[in-house]
PAZAVEX-889921 format. One record per residue (C-alpha): x negated, y negated, z negated; residue number from 1. Coordinates in nm, 2 decimals. Layout:
// PAZAVEX-889921
DOVO;xx;yy;zz;k
DOVO;X;Y;Z;NUM
...
***
This chain:
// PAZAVEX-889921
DOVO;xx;yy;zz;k
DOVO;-9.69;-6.84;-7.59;1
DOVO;-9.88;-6.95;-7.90;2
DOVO;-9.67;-6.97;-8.23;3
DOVO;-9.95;-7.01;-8.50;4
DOVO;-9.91;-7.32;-8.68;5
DOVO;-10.18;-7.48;-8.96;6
DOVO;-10.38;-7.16;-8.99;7
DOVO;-10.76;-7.21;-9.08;8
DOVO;-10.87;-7.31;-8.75;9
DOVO;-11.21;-7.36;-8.83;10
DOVO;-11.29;-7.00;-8.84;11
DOVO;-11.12;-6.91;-8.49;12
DOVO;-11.35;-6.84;-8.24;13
DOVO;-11.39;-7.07;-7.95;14
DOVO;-11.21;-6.89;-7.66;15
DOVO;-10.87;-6.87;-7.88;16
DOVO;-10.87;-7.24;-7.92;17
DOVO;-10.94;-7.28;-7.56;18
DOVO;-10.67;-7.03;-7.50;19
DOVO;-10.41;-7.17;-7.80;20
DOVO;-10.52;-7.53;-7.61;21
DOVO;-10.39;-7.46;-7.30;22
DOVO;-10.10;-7.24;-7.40;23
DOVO;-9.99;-7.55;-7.56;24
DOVO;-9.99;-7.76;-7.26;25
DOVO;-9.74;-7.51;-7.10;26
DOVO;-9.46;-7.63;-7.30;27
DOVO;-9.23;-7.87;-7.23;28
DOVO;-9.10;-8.12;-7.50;29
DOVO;-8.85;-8.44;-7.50;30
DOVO;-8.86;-8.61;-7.86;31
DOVO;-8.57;-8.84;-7.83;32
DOVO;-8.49;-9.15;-8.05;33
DOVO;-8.18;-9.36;-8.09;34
DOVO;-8.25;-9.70;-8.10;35
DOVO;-8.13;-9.86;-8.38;36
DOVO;-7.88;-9.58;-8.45;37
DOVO;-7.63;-9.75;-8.73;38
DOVO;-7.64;-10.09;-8.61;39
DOVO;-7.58;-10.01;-8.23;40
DOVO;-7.31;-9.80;-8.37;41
DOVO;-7.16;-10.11;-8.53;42
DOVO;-7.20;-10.34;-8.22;43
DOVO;-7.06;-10.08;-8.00;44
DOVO;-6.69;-10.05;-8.22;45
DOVO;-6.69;-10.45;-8.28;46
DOVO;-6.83;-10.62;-7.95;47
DOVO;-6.82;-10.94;-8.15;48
DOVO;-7.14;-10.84;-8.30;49
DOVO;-7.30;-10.80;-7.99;50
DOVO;-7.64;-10.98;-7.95;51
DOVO;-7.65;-11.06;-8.38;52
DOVO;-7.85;-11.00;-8.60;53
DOVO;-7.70;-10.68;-8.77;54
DOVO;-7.82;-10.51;-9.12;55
DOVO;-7.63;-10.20;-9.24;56
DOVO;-7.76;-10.17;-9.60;57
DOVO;-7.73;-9.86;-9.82;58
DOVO;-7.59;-10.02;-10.18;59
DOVO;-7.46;-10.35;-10.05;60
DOVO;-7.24;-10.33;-10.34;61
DOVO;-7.51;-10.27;-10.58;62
DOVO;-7.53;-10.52;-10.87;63
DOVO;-7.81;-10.74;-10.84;64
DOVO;-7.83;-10.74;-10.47;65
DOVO;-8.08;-10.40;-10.51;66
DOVO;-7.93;-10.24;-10.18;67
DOVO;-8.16;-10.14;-9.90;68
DOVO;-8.15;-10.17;-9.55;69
DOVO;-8.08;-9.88;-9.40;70
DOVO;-8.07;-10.03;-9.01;71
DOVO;-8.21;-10.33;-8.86;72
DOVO;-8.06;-10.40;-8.49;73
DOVO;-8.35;-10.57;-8.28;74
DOVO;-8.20;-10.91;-8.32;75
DOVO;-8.22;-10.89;-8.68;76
DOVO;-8.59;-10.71;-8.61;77
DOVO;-8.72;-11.04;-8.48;78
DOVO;-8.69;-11.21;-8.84;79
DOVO;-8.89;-10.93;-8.98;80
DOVO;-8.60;-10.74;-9.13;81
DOVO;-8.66;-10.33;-9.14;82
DOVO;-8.55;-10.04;-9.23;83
DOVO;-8.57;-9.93;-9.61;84
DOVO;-8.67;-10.31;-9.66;85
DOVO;-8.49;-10.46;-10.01;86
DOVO;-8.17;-10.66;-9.93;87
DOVO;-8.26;-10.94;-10.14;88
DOVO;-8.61;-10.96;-9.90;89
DOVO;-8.40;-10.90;-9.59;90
DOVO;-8.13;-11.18;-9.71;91
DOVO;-8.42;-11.43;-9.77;92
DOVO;-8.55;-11.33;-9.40;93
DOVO;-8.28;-11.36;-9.25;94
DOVO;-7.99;-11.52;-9.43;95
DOVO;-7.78;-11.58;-9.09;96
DOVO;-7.79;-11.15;-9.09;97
DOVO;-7.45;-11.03;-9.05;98
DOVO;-7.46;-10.73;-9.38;99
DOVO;-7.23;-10.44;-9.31;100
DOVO;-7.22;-10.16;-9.57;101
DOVO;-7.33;-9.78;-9.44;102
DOVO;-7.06;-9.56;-9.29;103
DOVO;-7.25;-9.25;-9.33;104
DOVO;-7.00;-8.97;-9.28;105
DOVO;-6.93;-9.15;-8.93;106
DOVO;-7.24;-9.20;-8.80;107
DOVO;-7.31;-8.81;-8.86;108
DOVO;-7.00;-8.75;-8.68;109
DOVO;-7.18;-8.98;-8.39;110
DOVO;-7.49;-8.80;-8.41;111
DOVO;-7.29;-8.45;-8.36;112
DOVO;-7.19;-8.61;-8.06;113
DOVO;-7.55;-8.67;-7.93;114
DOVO;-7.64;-8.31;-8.04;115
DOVO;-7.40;-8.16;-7.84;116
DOVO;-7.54;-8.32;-7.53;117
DOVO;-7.89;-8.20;-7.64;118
DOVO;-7.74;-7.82;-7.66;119
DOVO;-7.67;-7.86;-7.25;120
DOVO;-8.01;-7.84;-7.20;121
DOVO;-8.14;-7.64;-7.45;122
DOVO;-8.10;-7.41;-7.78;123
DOVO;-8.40;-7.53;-7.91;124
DOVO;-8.39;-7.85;-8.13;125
DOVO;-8.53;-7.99;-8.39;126
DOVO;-8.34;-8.23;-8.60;127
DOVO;-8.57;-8.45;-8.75;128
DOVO;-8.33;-8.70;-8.86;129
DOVO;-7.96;-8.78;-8.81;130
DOVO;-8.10;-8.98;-8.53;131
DOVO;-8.44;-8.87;-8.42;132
DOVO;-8.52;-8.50;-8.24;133
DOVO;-8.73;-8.26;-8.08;134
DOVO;-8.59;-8.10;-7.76;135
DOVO;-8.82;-7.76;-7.64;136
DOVO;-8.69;-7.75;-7.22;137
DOVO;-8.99;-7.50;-7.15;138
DOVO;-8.76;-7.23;-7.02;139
DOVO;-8.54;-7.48;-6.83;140
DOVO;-8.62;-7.47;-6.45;141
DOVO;-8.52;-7.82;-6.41;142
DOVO;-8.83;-8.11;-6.50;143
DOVO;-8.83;-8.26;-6.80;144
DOVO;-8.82;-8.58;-6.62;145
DOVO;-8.50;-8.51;-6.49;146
DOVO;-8.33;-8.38;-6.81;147
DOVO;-8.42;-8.66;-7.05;148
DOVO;-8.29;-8.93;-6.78;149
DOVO;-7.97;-8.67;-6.76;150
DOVO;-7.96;-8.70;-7.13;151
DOVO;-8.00;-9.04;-7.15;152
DOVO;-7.78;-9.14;-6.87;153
DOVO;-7.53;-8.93;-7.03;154
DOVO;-7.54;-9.07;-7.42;155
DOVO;-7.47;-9.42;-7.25;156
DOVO;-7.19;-9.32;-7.04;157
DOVO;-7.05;-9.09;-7.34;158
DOVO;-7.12;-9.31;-7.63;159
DOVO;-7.19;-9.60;-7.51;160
DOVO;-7.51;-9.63;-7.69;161
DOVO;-7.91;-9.58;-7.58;162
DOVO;-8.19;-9.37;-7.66;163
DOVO;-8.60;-9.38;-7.63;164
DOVO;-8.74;-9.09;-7.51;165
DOVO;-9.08;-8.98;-7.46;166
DOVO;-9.15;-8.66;-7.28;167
DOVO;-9.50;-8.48;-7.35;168
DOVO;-9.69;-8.15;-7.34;169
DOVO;-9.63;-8.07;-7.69;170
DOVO;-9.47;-8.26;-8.00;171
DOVO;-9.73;-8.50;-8.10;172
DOVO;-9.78;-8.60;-7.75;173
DOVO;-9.40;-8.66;-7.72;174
DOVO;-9.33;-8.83;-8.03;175
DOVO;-9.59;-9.11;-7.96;176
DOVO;-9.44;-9.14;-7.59;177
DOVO;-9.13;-9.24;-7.75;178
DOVO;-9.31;-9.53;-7.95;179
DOVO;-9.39;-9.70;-7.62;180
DOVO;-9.09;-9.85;-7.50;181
DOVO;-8.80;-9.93;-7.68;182
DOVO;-8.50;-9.98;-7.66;183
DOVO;-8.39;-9.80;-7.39;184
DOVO;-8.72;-9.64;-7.31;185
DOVO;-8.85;-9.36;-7.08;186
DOVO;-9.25;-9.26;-7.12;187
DOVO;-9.43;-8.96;-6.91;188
DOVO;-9.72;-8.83;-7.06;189
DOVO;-9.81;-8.47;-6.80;190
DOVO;-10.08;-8.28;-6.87;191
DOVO;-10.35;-8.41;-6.72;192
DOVO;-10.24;-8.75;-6.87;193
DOVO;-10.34;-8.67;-7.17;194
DOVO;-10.62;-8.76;-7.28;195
DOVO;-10.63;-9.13;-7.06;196
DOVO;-10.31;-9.21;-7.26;197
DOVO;-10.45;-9.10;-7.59;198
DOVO;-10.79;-9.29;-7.55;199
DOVO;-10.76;-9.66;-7.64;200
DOVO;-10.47;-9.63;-7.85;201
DOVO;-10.51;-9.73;-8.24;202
DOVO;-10.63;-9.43;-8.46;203
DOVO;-10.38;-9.49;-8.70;204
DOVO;-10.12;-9.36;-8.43;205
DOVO;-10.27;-9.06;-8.56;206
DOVO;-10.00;-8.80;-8.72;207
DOVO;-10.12;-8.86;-9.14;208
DOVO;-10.31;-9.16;-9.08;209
DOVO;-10.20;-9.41;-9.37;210
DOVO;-10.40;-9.74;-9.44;211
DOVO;-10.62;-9.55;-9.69;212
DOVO;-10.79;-9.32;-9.42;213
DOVO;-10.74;-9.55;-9.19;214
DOVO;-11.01;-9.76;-9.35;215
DOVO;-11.19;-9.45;-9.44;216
DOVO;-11.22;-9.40;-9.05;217
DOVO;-11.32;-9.73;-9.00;218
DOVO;-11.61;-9.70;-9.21;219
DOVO;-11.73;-9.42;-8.97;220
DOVO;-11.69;-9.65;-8.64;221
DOVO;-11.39;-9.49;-8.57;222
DOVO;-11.10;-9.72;-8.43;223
DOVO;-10.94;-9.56;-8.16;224
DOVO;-10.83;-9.20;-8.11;225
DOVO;-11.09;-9.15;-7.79;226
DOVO;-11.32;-9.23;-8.02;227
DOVO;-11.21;-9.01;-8.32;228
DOVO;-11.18;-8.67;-8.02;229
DOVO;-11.56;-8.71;-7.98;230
DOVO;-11.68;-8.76;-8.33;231
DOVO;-11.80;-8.42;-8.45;232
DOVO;-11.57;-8.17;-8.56;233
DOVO;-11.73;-8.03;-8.88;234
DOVO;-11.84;-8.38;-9.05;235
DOVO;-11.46;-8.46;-9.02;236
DOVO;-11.34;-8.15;-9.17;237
DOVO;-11.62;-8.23;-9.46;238
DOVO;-11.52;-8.57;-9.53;239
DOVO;-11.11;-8.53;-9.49;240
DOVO;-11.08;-8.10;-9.52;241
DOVO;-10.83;-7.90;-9.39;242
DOVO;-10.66;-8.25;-9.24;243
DOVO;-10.93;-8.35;-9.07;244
DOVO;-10.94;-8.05;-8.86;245
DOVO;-10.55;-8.16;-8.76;246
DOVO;-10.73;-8.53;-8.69;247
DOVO;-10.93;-8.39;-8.45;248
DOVO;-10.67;-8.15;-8.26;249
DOVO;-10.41;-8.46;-8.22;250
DOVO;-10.70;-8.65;-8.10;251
DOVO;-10.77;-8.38;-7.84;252
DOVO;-10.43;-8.37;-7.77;253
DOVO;-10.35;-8.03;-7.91;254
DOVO;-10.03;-7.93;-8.12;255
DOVO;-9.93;-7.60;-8.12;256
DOVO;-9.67;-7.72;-8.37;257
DOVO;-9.31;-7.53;-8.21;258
DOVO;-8.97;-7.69;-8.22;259
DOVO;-8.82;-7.53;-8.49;260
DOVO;-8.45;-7.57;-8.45;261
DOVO;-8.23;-7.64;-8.82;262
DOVO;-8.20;-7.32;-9.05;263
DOVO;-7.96;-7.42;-9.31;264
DOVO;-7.96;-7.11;-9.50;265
DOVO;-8.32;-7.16;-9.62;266
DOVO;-8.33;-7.51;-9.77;267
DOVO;-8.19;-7.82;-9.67;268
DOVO;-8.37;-8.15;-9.67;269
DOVO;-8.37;-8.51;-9.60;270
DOVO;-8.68;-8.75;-9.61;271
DOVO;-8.76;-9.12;-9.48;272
DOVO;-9.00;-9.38;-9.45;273
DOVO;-9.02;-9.66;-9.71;274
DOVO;-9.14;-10.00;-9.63;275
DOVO;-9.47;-10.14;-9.83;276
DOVO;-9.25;-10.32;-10.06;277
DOVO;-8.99;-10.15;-10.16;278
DOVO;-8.85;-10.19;-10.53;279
DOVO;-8.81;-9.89;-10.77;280
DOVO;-8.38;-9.96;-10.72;281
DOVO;-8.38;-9.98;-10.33;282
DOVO;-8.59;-9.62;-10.38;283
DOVO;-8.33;-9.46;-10.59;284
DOVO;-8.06;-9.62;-10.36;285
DOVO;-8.25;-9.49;-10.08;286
DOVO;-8.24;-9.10;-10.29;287
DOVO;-7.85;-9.14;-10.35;288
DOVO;-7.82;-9.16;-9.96;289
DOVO;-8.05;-8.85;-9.88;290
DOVO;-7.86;-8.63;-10.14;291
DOVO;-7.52;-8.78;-9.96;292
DOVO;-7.67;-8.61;-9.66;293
DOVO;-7.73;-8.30;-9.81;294
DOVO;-7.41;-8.28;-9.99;295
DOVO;-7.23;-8.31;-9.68;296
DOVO;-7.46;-8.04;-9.52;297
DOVO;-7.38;-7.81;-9.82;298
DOVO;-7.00;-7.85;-9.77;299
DOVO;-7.08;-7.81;-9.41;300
DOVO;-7.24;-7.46;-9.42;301
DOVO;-7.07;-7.33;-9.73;302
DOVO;-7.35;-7.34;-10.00;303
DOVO;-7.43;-7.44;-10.31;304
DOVO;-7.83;-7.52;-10.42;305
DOVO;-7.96;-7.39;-10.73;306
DOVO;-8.31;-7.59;-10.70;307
DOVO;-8.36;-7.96;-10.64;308
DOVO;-8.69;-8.07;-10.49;309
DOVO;-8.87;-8.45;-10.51;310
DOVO;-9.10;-8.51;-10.27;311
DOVO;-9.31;-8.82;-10.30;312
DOVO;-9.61;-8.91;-10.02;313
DOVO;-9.82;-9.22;-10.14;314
DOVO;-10.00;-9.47;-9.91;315
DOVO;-10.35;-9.28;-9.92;316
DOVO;-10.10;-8.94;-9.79;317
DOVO;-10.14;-8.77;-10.11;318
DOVO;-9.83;-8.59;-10.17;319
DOVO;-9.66;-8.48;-10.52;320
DOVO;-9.36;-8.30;-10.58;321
DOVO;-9.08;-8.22;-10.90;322
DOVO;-8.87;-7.92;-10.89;323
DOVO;-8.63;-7.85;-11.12;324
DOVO;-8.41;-7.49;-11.13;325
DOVO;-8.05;-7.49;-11.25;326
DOVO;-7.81;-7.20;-11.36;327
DOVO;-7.53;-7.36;-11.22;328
DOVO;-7.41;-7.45;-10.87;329
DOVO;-7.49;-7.82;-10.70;330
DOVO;-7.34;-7.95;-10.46;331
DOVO;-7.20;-8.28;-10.50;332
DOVO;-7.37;-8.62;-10.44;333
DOVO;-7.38;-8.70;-10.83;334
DOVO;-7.50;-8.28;-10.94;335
DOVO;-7.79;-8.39;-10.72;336
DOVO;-7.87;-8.72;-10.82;337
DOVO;-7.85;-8.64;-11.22;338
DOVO;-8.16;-8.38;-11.14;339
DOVO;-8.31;-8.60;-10.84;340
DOVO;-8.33;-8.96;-11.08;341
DOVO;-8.51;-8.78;-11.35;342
DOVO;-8.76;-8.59;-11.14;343
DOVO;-8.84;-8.95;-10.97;344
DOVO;-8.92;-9.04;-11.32;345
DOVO;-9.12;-8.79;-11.42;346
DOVO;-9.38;-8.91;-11.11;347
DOVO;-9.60;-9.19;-11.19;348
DOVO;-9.55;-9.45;-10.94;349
DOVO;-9.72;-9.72;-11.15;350
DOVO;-9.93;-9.99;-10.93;351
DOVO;-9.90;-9.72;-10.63;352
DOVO;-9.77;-9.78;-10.28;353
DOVO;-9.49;-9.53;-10.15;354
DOVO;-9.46;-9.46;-9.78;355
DOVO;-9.21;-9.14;-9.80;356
DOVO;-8.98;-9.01;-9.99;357
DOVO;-8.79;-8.68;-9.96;358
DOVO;-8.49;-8.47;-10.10;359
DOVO;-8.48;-8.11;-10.09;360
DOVO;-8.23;-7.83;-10.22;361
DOVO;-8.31;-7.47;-10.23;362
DOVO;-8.23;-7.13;-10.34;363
DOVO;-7.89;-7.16;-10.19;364
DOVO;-7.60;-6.96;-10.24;365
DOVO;-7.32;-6.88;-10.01;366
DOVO;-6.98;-7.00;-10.16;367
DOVO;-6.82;-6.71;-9.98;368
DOVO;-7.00;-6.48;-10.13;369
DOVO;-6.93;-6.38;-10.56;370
DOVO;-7.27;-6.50;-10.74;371
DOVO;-7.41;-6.27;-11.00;372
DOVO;-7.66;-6.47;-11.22;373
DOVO;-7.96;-6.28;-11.35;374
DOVO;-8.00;-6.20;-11.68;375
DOVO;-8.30;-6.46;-11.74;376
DOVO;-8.10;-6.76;-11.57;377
***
């Protein structure tokens, strides 16, 4: 099997991508999504909150009201209340929304619990969020169909809670599957599927599609992903580069992407995506939570981070980052936030439009192990 990812594609000759194409088909991947992951964890312990409108908001006790809303259940979704939406907005919205403040540490234990009905089917998984991952079932004999009902099936018995999954041909495929139908959603996408299922949908289903190329497509008579898989391969690579080569692969329905499963000892990060108008406080509410992650996955594995990284993507997908070394050791929720707040700063955000935002650590050191810092440190 294939395992080149993002290479310069445009020089490789035309029987490896035929070859790299189909190889990619051969694999079988489940992406699978909780729906509504905090908020049906909160209607599941209290059944009195069944069929309300719950908001778990990070900050609730924030001065000001300049929390931000970390889960919506459906019932609040129906006002227009979302994730990473302002808590004064989502109050105005929806001012009969029952507020509960996040239990983090709990819901990761949750979400350990959902991981270790994933590793019954398979070594290889991706976290991509506490409640979102990539599940590679190639080398199980059993269909896919059959293992992400199993898995599903068995996260309601188990947990009492549901999932959306979306089973596909390669990651891309199986991640928008899992858009389709939720809550509680199964969508097939085989092989030979894929291009009828890909045809008519919008092009900004397209992986890296903001509103800014979005329009940019537009203006080429592009508005559906059929149509952007038979515009012509070199014009889009001269009007969008290296990213419109990955345009036109998706639109094809090729990923050679591989689930990559979790490798803490390299560096540790947590991102998410913000809502069009999110405030400059719900964002660095919205940091302190991703560096609560990542402190508890530092405690978890041991390590201390020596570098803390910023990662900002803007509305038109241009993406800047702020790194900052230390000489000591961070660990701790507030170590990371006093080098984290800064770095935010230090990005000019004026008059732009965030859509993610991302918290890294790096250059880890082992806690069981005696650090020796270097002589230039």
């Amino acid at each position: 099997m294939w395992q080149i990812q993002n290479r310069e594609r445009e020089e490789e000759p035309p029987h490896f991508r035929i070859s790299a194409s189909l190889s990619s088909m051969l694999r079988k991947i489940i992406h699978l999504d909780m729906d509504a992951f905090y908020a049906s964890i909160e209607q599941r312990d209290n059944p009195s909150l069944k069929g309300q409108p719950v908001i778990v908001v990070m900050g609730l006790d924030a001065p000001h009201r300049h929390g931000a809303v970390a889960t919506a259940s459906y019932e609040a979704r129906k006002f227009g209340v979302h994730s990473a939406m302002p808590l004064a907005q989502a109050t105005r919205l929806c001012p009969q929304g029952i507020f509960l403040p996040v239990r983090l540490e709990y819901y990761r234990q949750v979400s350990r619990q959902v991981m270790e009905i994933f590793s019954q089917y398979t070594s290889l998984i991706e976290p991509v969020s506490i409640d979102e991952s990539y599940l590679d079932v190639t080398e199980n004999p059993r269909d896919a169909v059959d293992i992400a009902i199993a898995i599903k099936q068995e996260i309601k018995s188990r947990l009492n809670l549901t999932a959306t999954a979306g089973v596909g041909p390669n990651k891309f495929i199986a991640k928008l599957a899992s858009g389709m139908h939720k809550p509680d959603g199964l969508t097939v996408v085989r092989p030979h599927q894929v291009q009828e299922f890909l045809r008519d949908l919008p092009v900004e289903s397209i992986l890296g599609v903001g509103p800014v190329t979005q329009r940019k497509l537009n203006s080429l008579k592009i508005f559906t992903i059929g149509q952007l898989a038979a515009f012509d391969r070199t014009q889009l690579k001269e009007r969008f580069g290296k990213l419109g080569l990955q345009f036109y692969d998706f639109a094809n329905g090729i990923d050679l992407r591989p689930v990559v499963p979790a490798r803490s000892h390299m560096q540790i990060s947590r991102e998410t995506t913000l809502g069009n108008r999110t405030s400059m406080d719900s964002i660095q509410q919205i940091l302190a939570s991703l560096a609560e992650g990542i402190e508890d996955h530092l405690k978890k594995e041991g390590h201390c981070a020596r570098t803390v990284t910023v990662k900002v993507r803007l509305d038109n997908q241009r993406q800047m980052t702020r790194s900052r070394t230390v000489f000591g050791k961070l660990q701790h929720k507030e170590e990371l936030l006093k080098i984290a707040l800064p770095l935010l700063e230090k990005i000019d955000l004026k008059g732009k439009k965030i859509r993610r935002i991302g918290l890294s650590v790096s250059n880890l050191i082992s806690l069981k192990d005696p650090y020796q810092p270097q002589l230039f440190d």
